[in-house]
N, C-alpha and C positions, 0 to 999 in steps of 0.2 A: 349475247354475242360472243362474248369471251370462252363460253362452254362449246359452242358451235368451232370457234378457230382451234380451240384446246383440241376436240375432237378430230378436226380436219388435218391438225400436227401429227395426232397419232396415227391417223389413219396416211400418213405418207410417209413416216419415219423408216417402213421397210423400205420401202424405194430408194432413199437416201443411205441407208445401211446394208441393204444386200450383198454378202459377200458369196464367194464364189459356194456354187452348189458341189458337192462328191463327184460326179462326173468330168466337173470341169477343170478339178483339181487333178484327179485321177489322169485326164488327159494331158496338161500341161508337163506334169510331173513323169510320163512314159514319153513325153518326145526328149523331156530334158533328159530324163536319166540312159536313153534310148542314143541318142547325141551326142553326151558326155563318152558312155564306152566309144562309139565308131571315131571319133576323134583322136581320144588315146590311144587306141588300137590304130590308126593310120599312121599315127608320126613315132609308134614305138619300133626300137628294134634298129633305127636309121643308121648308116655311118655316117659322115664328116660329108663326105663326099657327094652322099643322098641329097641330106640335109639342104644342102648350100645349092643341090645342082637346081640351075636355070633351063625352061627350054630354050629358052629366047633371050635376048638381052630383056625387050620391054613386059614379060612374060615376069610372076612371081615363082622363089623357090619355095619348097617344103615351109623352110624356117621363115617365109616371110607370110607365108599363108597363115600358121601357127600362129604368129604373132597377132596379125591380123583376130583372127578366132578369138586369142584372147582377151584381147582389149576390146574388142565387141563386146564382150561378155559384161564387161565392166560398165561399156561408153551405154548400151541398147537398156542396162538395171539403172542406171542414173536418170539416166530417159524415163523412165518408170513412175523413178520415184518422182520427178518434176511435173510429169501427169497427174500425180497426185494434188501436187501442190495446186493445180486450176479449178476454178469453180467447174463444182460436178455437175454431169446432166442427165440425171436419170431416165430420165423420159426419149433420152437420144440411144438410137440403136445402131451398130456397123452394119453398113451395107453388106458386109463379107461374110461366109458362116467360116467358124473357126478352120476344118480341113482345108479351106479355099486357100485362106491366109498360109498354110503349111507349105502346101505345094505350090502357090507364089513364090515363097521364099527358096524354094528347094530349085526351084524351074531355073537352071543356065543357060534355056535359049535365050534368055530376056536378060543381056548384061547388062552389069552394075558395073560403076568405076568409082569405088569406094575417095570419097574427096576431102572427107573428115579429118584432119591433122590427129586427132586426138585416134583414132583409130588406123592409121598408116605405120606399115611395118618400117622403125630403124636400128633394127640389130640389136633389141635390148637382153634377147638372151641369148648363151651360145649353143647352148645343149637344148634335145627335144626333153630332156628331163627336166630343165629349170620351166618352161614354158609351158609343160604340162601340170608341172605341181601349181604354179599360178594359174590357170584356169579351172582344173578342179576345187581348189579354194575357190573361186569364185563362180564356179557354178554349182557346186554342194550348197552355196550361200542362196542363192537362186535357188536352188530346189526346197529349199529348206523355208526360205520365203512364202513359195508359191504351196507349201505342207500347213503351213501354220496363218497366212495372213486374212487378218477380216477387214484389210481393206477394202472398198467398192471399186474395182478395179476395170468393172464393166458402166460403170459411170465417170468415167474420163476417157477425154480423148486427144490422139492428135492429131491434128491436122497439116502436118509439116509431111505428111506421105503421101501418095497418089490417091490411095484411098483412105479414109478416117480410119484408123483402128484405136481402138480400145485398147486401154490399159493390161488387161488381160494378153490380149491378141499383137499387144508388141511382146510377151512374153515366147509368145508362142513360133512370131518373128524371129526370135532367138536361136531357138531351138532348130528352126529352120535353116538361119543364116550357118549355124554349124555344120549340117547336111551339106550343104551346099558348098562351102567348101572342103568335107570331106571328097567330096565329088571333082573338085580340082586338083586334089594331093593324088588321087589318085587318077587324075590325067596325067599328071607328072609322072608319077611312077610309071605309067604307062609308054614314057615317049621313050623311041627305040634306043635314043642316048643316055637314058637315066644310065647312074652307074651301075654295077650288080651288086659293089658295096661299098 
């Protein structure tokens, strides 16, 4: 009996250890890195004026979207790593294929009114340079993560979203959630009162 379960152990230990295959790294890794530039490249170059401008009162600036971006970065990797911490479920799979999950996140007809304390912009830096260098530290960390990790990332999950996503695919959420509001810095810039500088 003992030889039987010994066997039965090995023969499920991939399941339990599966870490991400080449492809899926390779994709993680091109939205992050992909996301990191359009970011930077949105809030560089700004003046004072940019920066701060509001369209709206109830509407976010530049510097508050930024903020926001960053500390996502931070709040959505800790999120991660807490998935890790729940019993794994190998055998459970996302209803979602990974590009679904992208362009979910990426999609602004479908708003979000971010409610987290820990992710709510409050003025913690003043320049688009301090706010930039703190999210590239932490998403080089992230990238750098999702290059090297053998965690089973597609064996966790959470359920605190509309749909279950996997540990992976809150990664991927990330990567996303920055798209997306590059896609709001540049409604700002857009609106007829931005400043010119």
């Amino acid at each position: 009996m003992r030889m039987i379960t010994g066997i039965f152990l090995l023969a499920c230990a991939p399941a339990w250890s599966q870490t991400l295959s080449r492809s899926e790294r390779d994709y993680a890794m091109s939205q992050l890195h992909a996301t990191r530039k359009l970011f930077l490249d949105a809030i560089a170059g700004l003046s004072e004026g940019q920066w701060r401008f509001k369209p709206s009162p109830e509407r976010w600036s530049i510097a508050e979207c930024a903020e926001h971006v960053a500390l996502t970065e931070d709040f959505l990797f800790g999120r991660v790593q807490q998935m890790l911490r729940t019993p794994a479920a190998p055998e459970r799979k996302s209803a979602l294929e990974d590009p679904k999950v992208y362009e979910m996140g990426v999609d602004r007809s479908r708003k979000a009114q971010a409610t987290e304390p820990a992710i709510l912009p409050k003025g913690r830096w003043a320049l688009p340079e301090e706010v930039g260098a703190y999210f590239r530290q932490r998403r080089d960390r992230t990238i750098a993560y999702v290059e090297s990790t053998q965690d089973p990332l597609r064996a966790h999950f959470s359920d605190s979203t509309a749909e279950a996503l996997d540990a992976y695919q809150m990664l991927i959420m990330l990567a996303a959630h920055t798209e997306r509001h590059v896609a709001q810095i540049d409604e700002i810039k857009a609106d007829p009162k931005f400043p010119r500088r």
